[in-house]
C-alpha positions as CSV (number, residue, x, y, z in Angstrom):
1,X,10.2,2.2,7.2
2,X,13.8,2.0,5.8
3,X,16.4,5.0,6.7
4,X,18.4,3.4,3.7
5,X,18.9,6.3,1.6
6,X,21.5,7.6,-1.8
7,X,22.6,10.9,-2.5
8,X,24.3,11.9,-6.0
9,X,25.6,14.5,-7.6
10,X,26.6,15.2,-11.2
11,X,27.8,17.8,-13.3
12,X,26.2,17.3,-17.1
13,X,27.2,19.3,-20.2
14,X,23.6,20.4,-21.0
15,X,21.0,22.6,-20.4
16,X,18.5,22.3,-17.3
17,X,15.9,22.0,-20.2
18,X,17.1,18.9,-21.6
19,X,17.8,17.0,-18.6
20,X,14.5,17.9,-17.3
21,X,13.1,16.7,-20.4
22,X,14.7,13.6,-19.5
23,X,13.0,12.7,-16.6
24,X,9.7,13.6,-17.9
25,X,9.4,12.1,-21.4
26,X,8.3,8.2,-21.3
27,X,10.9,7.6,-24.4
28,X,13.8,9.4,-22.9
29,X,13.4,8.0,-19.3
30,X,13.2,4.6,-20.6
31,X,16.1,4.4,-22.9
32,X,18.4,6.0,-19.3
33,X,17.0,5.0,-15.9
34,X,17.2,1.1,-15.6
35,X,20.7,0.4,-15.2
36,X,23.2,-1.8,-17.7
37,X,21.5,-5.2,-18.6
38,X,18.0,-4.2,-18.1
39,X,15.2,-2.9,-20.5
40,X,12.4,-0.8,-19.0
41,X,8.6,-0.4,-20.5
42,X,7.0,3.0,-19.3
43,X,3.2,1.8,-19.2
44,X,1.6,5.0,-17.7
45,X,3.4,8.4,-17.1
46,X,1.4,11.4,-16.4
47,X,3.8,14.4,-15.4
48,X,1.6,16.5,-13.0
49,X,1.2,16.5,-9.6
50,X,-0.8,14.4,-7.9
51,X,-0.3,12.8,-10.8
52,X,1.6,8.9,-11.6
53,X,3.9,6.8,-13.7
54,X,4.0,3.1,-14.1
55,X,7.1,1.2,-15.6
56,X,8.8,-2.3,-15.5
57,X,12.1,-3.0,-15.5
58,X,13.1,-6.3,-17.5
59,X,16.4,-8.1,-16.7
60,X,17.7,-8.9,-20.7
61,X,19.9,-12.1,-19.3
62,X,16.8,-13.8,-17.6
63,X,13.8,-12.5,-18.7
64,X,12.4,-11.7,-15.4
65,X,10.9,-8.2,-14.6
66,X,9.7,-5.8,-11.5
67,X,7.3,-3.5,-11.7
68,X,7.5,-0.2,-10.0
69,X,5.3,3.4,-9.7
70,X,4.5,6.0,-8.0
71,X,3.0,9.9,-7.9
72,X,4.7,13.3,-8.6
73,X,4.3,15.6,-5.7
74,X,6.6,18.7,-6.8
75,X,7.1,19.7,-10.0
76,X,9.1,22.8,-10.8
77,X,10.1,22.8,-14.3
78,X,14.0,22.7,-15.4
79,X,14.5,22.9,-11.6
80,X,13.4,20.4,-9.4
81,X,11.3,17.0,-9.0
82,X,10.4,15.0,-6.3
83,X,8.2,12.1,-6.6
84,X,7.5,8.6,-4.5
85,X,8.1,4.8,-6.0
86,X,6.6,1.9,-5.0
87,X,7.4,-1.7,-5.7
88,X,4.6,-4.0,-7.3
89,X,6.1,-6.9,-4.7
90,X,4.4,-7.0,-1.5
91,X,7.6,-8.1,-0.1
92,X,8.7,-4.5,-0.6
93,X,6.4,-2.6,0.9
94,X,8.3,0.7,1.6
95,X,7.7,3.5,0.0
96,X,10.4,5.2,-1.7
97,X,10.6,9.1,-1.9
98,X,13.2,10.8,-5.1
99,X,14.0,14.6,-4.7
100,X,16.0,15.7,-7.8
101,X,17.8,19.0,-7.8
102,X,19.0,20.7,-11.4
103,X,20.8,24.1,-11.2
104,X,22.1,25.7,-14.5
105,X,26.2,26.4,-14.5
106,X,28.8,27.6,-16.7
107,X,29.1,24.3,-18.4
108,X,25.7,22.7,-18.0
109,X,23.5,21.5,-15.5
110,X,24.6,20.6,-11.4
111,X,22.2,17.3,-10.8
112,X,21.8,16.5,-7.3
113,X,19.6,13.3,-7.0
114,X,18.1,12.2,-3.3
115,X,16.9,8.9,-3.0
116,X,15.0,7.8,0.6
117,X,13.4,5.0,2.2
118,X,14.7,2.7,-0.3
119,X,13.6,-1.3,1.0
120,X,16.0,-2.5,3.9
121,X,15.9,-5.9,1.4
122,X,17.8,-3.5,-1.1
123,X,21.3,-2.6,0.1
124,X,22.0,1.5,0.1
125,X,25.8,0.3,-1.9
126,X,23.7,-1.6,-4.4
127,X,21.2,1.1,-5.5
128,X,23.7,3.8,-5.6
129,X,25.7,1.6,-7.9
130,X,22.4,1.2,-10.3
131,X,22.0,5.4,-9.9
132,X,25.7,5.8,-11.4
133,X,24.9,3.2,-14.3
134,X,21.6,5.5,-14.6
135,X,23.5,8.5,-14.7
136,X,26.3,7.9,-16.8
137,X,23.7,7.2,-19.6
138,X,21.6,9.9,-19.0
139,X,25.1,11.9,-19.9
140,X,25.2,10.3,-22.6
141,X,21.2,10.7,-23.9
142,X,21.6,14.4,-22.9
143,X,25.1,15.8,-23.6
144,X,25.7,15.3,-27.6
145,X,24.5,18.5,-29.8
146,X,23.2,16.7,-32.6
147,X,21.6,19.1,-35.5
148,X,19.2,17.9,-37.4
149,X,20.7,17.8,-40.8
């Protein structure tokens, strides 16, 4: 087992609805999680506990993809998720644990996002750089007010 582990924290001009809402709809997580220059498919997402997701994340420049899932173990909603990824290659083997935080503030919601156990083969510096590409688009998915007109 890996101690590699990230921790962020974010302050996002929206409710604790919306960005809950964006970790548990298929469309919205896709279009915000995989980082700049990849594309991600969410092939199974059931948002209960004891309960899984299965996605892909395809690298636009080559083509190639990984494949990645897991289980939900804590839901609270507009609060808190926690919830386990695995890697499809058996050259990763670890099990990955993400505890996700969302308080409601003055201005929006406080994110605080807990990664653990990521792969020893992936370096701590690399995936928190992939988690602030994540996040800067989940700002942008969840912070416009856009009326339907």
């Amino acid at each position: 087992m890996s101690d590699n582990k990230v921790s962020l924290h974010r302050v996002l001009k929206a409710s604790p609805e919306k960005v809950y809402r964006a970790f548990t709809e298929a469309l919205a997580i896709a279009s915000w999680l995989p980082p700049w220059g990849f594309l991600c498919t969410v092939h199974e997402m059931n948002v209960k506990v004891g309960c899984s997701f299965r996605m892909s994340f395809q690298n636009f420049t080559t083509g190639n993809s990984h494949s990645f899932g897991g289980d939900y173990l804590a839901l609270e909603p507009n609060a808190f998720l926690k919830y386990t990824d695995k890697f499809e290659d058996p050259n990763m083997p670890d099990v990955m644990t993400t505890s996700v935080w969302l308080q409601k503030t003055s201005v929006g919601t406080e994110l605080k996002v807990l990664q653990e156990n990521i792969p020893a083969m992936i370096p701590a510096e690399m995936c928190y750089l992939g988690w602030q590409e994540s996040l800067e688009k989940l700002a942008k998915l969840v912070e416009p007010e856009i009326p339907d007109a």
